[in-house]
N, C-alpha and C positions, 0 to 999 in steps of 0.2 A: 324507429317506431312511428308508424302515423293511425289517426284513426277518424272516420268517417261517419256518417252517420247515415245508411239508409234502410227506408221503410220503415222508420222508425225505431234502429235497430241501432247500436253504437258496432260497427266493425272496427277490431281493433289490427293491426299488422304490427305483426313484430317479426324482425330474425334477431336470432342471437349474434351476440360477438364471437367469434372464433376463439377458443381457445388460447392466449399467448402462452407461448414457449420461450423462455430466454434462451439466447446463445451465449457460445463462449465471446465472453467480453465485455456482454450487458452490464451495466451498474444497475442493480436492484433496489429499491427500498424496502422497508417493512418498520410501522408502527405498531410495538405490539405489546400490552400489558405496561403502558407509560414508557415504556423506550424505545427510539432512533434506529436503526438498524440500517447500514449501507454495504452494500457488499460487494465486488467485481463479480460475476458469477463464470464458473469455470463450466458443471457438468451436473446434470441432473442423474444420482445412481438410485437404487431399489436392496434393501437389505432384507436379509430374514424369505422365512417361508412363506407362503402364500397367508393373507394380506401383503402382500411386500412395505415395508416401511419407506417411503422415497425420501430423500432428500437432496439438498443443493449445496454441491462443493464447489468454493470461493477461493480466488488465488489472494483476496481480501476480505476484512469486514473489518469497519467503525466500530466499538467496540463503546457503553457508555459512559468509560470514563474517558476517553477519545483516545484509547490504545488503537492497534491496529494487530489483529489476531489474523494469521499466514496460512494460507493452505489447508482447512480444515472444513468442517460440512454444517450445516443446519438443517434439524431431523424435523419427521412429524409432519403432523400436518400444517405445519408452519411454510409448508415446502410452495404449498400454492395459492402463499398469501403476499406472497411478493408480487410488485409492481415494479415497472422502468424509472428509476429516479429522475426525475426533474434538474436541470441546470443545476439551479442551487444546492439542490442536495450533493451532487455530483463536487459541486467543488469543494461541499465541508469535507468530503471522504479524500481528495488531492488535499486540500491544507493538512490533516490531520495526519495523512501518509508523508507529506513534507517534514511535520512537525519532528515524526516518528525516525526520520532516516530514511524514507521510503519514496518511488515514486512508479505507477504504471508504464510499461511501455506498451499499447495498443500494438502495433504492428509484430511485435513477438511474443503480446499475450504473455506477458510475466512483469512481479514485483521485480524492482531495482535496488539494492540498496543503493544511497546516495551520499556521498564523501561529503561530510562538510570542510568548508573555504569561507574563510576571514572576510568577511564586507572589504571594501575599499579600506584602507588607512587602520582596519580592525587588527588586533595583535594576535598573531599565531608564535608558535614556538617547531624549530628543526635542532638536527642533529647538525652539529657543525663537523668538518675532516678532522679536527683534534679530539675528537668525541668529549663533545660539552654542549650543554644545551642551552640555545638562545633565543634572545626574545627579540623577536621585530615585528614589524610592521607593513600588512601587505599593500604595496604600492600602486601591484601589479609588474612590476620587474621582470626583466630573465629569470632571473635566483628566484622569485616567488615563485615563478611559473614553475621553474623546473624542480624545487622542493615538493611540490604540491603534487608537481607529474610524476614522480616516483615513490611517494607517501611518506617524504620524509616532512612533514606536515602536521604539528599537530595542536590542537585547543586547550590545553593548558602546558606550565612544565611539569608538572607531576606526569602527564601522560607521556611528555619527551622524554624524560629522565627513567620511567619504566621501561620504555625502549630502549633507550641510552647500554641503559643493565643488561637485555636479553643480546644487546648488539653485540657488547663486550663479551658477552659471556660464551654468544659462537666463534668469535675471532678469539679469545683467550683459550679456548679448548678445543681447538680445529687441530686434526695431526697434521704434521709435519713430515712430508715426502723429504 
């Protein structure tokens, strides 16, 4: 916008901003009614009869207790009150998707779940060959490596030992050729 002044006249110039359109993959923000909103955005659809209702389907959204809600839409006219999030924002929506088990992958445009792994020296629990479940300490080892790389892996014994059961339970009742 600029504005001049001649002949005693104030000429004002303006153009407008174009429209933005998100694409697939934009992280969007939205403040609305005291709460946060971060989304990944997937697809802008149109529901119902003419007025069409539009809205924006997310392969994510921040959610405000800091859940993390999958594949789902936000209606109304809320659809065109979204803006491009900012750095910062961008990375509460990655911590929160970390927090959650989750993480983007840009280049295939999809949520990830994410396998958690024991810090350095942090104690996980496997399924040992005698079927019993043990408690150690990842080093980073072969044997961590290779528990972890086959999901024999897991954060507490209660949740080895629920496996432990389902393990036994297909080798106990498998037929026999």
């Amino acid at each position: 916008m600029s504005a001049k002044v001649d002949s005693g006249y104030i000429i004002v110039e303006y153009t407008p901003k174009e429209k933005y359109e998100p694409k697939n993959g934009d992280i969007l923000y939205l403040f609305y009614d005291g709460m946060e909103q971060i989304m990944i955005f997937n697809y802008k659809g149109t529901l119902g009869p003419k007025p069409q209702l539009e809205y924006y389907k997310y392969y994510a959204l921040l959610c405000d207790d800091n859940s993390i809600s999958l594949g789902s839409g936000c209606f109304g006219d809320l659809a065109e009150s979204w803006s491009l999030a900012t750095e910062e924002q961008k990375q509460k929506l990655f911590r929160a998707m970390k927090e959650n088990g989750f993480r983007w992958n840009p280049e295939l445009k999809m949520v990830e779940n994410v396998r958690w792994r024991a810090s350095k020296g942090e104690i996980y629990y496997y399924i040992s060959g005698a079927c019993i479940a043990i408690q150690t300490h990842d080093v980073g080892t072969r044997g961590d490596n290779e528990h972890w790389e086959c999901g024999n892996y897991f954060r507490t014994g209660e949740e080895a030992k629920l496996y432990l059961e389902k393990i036994k339970n297909i080798l106990l009742n498998r037929e026999n050729d």
